[in-house]
N, C-alpha and C positions, 0 to 999 in steps of 0.2 A: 443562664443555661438555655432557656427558649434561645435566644439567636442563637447561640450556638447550633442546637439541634433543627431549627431552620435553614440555616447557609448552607449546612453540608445537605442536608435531604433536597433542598433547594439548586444546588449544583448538580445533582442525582436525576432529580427529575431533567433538567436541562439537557442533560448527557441522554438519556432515555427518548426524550421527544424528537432529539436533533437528530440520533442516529439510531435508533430500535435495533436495528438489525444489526448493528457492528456490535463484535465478542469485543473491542476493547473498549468502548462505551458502557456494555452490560458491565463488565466487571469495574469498570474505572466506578461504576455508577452504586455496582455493590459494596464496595471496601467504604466507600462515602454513606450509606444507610448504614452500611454495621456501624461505623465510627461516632456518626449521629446517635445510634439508638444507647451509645451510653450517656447519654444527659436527659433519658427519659425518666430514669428512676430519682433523680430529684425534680421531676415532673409530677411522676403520679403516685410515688408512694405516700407523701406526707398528704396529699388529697385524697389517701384511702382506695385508691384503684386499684392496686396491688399490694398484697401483705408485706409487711416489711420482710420476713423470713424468703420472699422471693426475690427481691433485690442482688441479691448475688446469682441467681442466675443467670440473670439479664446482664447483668456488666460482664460478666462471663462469657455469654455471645458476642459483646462488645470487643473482650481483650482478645478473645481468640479469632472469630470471624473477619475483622480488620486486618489481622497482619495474613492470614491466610488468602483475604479478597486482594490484599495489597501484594504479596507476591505472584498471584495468579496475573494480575493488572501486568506488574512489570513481564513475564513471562511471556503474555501474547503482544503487549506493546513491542518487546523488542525482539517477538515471533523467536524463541530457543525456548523448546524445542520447536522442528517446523512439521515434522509428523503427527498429523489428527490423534492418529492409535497410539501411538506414544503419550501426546500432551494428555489425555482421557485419561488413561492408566495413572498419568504423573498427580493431577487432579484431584484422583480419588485416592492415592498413596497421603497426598500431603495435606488432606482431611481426617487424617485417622488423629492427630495430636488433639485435634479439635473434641473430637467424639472420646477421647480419653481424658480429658478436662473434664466433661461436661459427666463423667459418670464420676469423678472424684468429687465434685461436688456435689450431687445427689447423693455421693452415700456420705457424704460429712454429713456430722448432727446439726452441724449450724448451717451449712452450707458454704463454708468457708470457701475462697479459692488461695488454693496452695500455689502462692505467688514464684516460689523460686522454679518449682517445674514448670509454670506459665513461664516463665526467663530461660527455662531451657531449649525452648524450640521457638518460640515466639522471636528472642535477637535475632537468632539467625533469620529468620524467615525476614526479617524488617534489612537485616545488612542485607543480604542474598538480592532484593529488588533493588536495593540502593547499586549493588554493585550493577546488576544487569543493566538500570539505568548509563553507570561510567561508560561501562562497558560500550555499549550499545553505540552513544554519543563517540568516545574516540575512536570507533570504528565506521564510523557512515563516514562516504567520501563525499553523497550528493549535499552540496551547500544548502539547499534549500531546508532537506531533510535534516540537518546539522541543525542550524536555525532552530526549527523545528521540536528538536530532540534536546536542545539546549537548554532553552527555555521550560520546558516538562521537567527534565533534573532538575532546573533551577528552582522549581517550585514543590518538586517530590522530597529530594534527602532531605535537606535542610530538614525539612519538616517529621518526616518518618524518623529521624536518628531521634529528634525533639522530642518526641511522641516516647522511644523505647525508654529517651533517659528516662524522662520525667514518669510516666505512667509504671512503666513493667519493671525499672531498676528501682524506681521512688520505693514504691511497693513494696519490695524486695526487700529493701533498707527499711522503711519506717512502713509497715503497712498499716491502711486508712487514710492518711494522709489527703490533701484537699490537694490532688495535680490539675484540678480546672483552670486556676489562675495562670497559672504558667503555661499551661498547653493553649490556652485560647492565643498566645500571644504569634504560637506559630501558628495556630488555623488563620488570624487576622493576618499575617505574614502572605499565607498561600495563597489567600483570597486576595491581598492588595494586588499580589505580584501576576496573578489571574487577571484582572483588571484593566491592568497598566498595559497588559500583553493584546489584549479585547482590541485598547484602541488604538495602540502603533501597530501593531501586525493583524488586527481584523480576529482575533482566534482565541478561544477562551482554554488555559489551561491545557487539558489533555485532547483536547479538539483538534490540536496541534497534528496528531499524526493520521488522524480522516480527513484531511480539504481532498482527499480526490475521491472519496466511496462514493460520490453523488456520479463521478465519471463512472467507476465500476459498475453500479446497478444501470448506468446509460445503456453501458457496452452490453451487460448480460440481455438487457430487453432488446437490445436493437438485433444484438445477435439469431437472439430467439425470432425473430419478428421477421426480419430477412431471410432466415433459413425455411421459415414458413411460406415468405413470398416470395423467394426464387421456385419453391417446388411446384408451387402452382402455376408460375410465370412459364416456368419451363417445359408443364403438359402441355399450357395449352399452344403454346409455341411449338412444341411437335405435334397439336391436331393443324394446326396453320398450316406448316410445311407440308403433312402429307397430305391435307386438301388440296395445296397446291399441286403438288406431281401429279397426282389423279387429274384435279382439270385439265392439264400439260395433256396428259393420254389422250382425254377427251375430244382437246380440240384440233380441227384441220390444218395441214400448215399453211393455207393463205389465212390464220389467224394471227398475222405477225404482229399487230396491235396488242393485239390480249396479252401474246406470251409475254410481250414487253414488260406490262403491268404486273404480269405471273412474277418475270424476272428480279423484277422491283421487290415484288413479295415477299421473293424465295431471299435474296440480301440482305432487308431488312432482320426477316427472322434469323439469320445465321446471324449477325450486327445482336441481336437483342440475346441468342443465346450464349455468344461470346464474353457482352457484357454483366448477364447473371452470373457465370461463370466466374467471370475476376472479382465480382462483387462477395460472392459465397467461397470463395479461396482465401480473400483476405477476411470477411467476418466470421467465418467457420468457428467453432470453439475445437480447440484440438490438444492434442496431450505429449508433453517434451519428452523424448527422450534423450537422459541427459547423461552421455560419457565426455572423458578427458576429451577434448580439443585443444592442439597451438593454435593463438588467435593469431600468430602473423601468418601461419599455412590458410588458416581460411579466410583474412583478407586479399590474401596471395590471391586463393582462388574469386576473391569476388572482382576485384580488380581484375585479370586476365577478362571476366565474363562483363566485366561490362566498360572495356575496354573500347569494344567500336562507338557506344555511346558519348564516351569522353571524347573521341576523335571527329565523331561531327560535331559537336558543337563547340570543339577548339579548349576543351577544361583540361588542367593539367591537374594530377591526381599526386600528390605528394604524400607516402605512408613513414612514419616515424615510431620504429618501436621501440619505444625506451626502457619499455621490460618485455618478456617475450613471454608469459605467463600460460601455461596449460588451463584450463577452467572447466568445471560438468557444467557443461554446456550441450543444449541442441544446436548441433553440427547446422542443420537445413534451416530451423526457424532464424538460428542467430546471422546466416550467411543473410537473408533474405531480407533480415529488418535491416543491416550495412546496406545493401542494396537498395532499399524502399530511402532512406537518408539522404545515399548519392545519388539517387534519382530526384529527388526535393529539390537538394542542389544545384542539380543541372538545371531544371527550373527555374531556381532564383537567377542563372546568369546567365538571359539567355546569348549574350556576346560573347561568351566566353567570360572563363576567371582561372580559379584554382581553387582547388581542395584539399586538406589535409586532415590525414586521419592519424591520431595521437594513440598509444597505447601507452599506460601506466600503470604499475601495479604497487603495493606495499603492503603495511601492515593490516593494512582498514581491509582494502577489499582491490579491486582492479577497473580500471575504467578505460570505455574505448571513445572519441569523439572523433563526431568528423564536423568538421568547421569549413564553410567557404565564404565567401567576398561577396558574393553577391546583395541581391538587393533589403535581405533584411524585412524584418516581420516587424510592425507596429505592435507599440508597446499593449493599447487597447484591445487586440486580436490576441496575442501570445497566451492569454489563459482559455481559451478554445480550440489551439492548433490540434490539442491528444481529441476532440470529440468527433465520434462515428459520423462520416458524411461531410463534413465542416473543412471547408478549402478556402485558400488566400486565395486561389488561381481560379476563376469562376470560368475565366474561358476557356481552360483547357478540356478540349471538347471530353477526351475520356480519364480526368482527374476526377474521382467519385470521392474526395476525402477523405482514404481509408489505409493509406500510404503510414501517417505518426500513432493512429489506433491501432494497427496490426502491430509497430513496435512498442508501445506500448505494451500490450498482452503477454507479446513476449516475453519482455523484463518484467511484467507483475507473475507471469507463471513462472519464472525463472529465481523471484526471491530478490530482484535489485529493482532500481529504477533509472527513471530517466529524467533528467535535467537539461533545462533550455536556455540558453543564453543569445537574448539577441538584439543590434540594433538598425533600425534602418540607415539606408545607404552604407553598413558598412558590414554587415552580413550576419550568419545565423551559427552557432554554434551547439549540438545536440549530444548530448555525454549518456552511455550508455553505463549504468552502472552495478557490478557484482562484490554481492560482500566477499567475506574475508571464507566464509564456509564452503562457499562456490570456487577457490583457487585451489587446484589438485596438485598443479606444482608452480614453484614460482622459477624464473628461469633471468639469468642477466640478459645486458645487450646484445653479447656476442655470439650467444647459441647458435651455430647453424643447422 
């Protein structure tokens, strides 16, 4: 019973240290203490620490707090609902079974828990996450996140269903019953499968759906951090300029040296406030607004707009919509991350290639890529391309690497993500992707 009650508190702490600040590490972390603290009471009652007559209340935290931590767990893992105000409300609604257990057993004489109404809210609540888990998994289009989401169910149902039989229906049927034996075999189950995941895919368990919150807290610091050093880059950049006109007033016009120097001045500062400017446009933190958009009307328009682009540099732009999908969408941010992509593009080729932009929609959710030939991102580099600042193109004098961050932001405020696929010398492909909640209507090929 000790390792027992080590491995899962053990796991808890790991989840807590790695990610503090992630809601689905707090709860992934608490459903694992509540589920630990029932193999305390054959820790400390027979050594006297606790009266035996409290022993049922403790496993009582036990039965109730776990499947309640464990549906919350599933809920923000696979983010339904996605409103703050709502999830809050839903939270404290689906705490009340919890607080109505725990007064049935204070007022028993013995302290019993009345197993069969513990089985009336407690399955559902253990099915409810298993399903959201299915759920969730046959709905994500992005491969990585699939992977990802795979492996989490793989090591959640199995286990959770294991848990309802044997603990809350064992109960049920024979209650007292010794369910440690049997239930350890799935904690040993979740744990190998945890393990095995650790060292082919680098990620332990529920870790699986934060490998990029170390990106998110980059982006919110860097955000904050540049919006504070443009403002101040930018005053004093206008006391520059207007020192300069004034000495312009100042001086005679056989000062054609000077003004030269002035000239130099007055360019450079327009050059410097130009570039705070694009730099504070694309870091800016900003807020979607999201109505019905057709995604082929607004690659329509991003195509016409960056049409003469494509024509210098000889790229031919090939769009394919093979579903023609409506989506709440921000109409501006979403034209502009399509934009920031085919401009990468252009980049990678600079002889010229082609480009193709994919639309696809179904049951999961709807996904837009645009794919080109060109020259392709090393494999070493590709887990840096989303970070604030960070360019494969060092010489492009006004590439600030802020071009895949701004799409990014986009699709993390939007509720989807983004996927990259890419090889060198045969080119890069970037899949923008919206779940199935974000399709307002789905439409075939041939809508016009």
């Amino acid at each position: 019973m000790l390792y027992y009650v080590a491995a899962l508190w053990s796991a808890a702490a790991v989840l807590l240290l790695n990610q503090p600040r992630s809601e689905v590490n707090r709860w992934a972390a608490f459903f694992l203490l509540s589920a630990g603290s029932g193999g305390l009471t054959d820790l400390l009652a027979p050594s006297g620490f606790i009266p035996i007559r409290y022993e049922p209340v403790i496993q009582l935290l036990n039965h109730t707090l776990t499947p309640y931590g464990v549906l919350i767990f599933c809920m923000v893992y696979t983010r339904r609902p996605q409103q703050p105000k709502r999830m809050r409300y839903l939270k404290i609604g689906l705490l009340l079974p919890v607080f109505i257990m725990l007064v049935q057993v204070l007022l028993h004489p013995e302290h019993h828990i009345h197993y069969g109404l513990l089985f009336v809210w407690t399955g559902p609540y253990y099915v409810a996450g298993c399903v959201l888990l299915v759920r969730a998994l046959s709905y994500e289009m992005n491969p990585q996140k699939r992977k990802s989401m795979w492996i989490t169910t793989m090591i959640m149902v199995p286990t959770l269903l294991g848990v309802m039989l044997l603990i809350n229906v064992g109960n049920l049927i024979s209650p007292g019953y010794d369910s440690f034996q049997y239930v350890s075999l799935f904690i040993l189950y979740s744990l190998a499968v945890a393990v095995i995941c650790t060292f082919v895919y680098g990620v332990l368990g529920v870790r699986l759906k934060f490998e990029r919150d170390p990106l998110d807290r980059t982006m919110q610091a860097v955000s904050t951090g540049t919006s504070m050093l443009n403002h101040t880059i930018k005053n004093e950049i206008g006391k520059i300029a207007i020192s300069t006109e004034n000495v312009k007033l100042m001086l005679t016009q056989d000062s054609g040296a000077v003004m030269e120097q002035l000239e130099v001045i007055t360019h450079s500062s327009e050059h410097l406030v130009a570039m705070v400017g694009r730099i504070q446009q694309q870091m800016k933190d900003f807020r979607l607004v999201e109505q019905p958009a057709r995604t082929d009307q607004l690659i329509a328009e991003v195509q016409l707009r960056e049409y003469e682009l494509l024509s210098r540099y000889g790229i031919e732009l090939d769009v394919q919509n093979l579903q023609r999908p409506w989506l709440l969408a921000d109409a501006v941010h979403l034209k502009e991350a399509i934009s920031n992509l085919i401009r990468n593009s252009v980049e990678a080729m600079p002889e010229g290639g082609r480009i193709t932009i994919t639309v696809t929609a179904d049951r999961k959710g709807a996904a837009i890529s645009v794919k080109d030939n060109g020259s392709g991102i090393p494999r070493e580099l590709q887990g840096r391309i989303f970070e604030p600042f960070y360019s494969t193109k060092g010489h492009e004098k006004l590439n600030f690497g802020l071009g895949l961050s701004y799409v990014y932001n986009v699709m993390k405020k939007s509720g989807g993500s983004v996927g990259l696929e890419s090889r060198e010398s045969e080119g890069t492909e970037i899949t923008l992707y919206y779940p199935r909640s974000k399709i307002f209507r789905l439409t075939g090929r041939d809508e016009a």
